[in-house]
N, C-alpha and C positions, 0 to 999 in steps of 0.2 A: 504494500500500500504506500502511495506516496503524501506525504505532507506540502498540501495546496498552499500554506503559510508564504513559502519562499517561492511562490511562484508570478510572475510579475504581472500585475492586472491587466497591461496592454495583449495577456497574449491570453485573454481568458473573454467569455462573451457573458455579460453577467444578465443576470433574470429576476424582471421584480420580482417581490413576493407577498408586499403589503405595505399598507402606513407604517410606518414608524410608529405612530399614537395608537397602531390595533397590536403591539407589541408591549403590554408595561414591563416597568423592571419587577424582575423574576420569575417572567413569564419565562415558556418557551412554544417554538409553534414544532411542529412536524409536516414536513414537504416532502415533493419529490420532485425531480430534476431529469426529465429524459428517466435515467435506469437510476439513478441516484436516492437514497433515501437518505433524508438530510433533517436535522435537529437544529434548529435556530434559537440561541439563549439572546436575553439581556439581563445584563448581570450589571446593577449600577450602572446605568445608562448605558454600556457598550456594549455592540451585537457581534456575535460570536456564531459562526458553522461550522457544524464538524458533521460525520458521518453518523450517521443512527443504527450503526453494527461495529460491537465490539470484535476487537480482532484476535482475539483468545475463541469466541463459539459460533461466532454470527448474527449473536443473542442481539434484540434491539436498547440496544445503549441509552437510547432516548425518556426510556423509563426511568436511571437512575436518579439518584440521589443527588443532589448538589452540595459541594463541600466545599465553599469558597469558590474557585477557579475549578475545583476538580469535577470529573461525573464518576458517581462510583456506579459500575456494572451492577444489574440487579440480580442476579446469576450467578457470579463468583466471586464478586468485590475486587476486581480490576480497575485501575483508576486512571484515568486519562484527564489532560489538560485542556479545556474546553480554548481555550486563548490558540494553542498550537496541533492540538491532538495528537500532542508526543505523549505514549505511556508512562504512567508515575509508578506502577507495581505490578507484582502478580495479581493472578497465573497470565496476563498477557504478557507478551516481549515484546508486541508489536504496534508501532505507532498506527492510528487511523488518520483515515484524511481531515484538513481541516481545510475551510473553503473559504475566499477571501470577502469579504464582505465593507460595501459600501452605502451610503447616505445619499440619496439624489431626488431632491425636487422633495423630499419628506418622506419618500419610499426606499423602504430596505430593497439593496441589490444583493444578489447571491453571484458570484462567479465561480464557473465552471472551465477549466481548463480547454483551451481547443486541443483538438485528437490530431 
């Protein structure tokens, strides 16, 4: 899986996905993108994408738990970094993707890598 974080907005094609104001802080929504199932937080004002499948079972990640910045898996208690979607523990080893995410005209944008 690759981490969408370092990957440069110019080369990515991004997709609304709502207000910003149908988003409060500590929401989160559940999307999908083409084949993508994607988890969108706002955590203290900043909006966060990462993948909604842990990379330990497949399980959907988007149910966890929130621990600050973390998501804990609801399945094995694997923790991921909602900011990066680099893994923080077991049983994964594996980071998930996380997607870059912009503000425009007051609508959340999601970017998706082009293929």
């Amino acid at each position: 899986m690759q981490d969408y974080q370092n990957v440069d907005p110019l080369e990515c094609n991004f997709y609304q996905i709502c207000p910003l104001s149908e988003l409060p802080g500590g929401e989160r929504l559940y999307i999908e993108i083409d084949q993508y199932a994607i988890v969108v937080f706002n955590i203290a004002g900043y909006i966060y994408a990462i993948a909604d499948l842990c990379s330990h079972d497949d399980g959907p990640l988007g149910e966890g738990e929130l621990d600050g910045f973390e998501i804990v898996c609801p399945r094995h208690g694997a923790r991921f970094d909602v900011r990066t979607g680099k893994v923080q523990s077991l049983p994964a080893i594996v980071s998930i993707p996380s997607y870059p995410v912009r503000i425009m005209d007051g609508l959340i944008e999601i970017g998706i890598p082009r293929e």
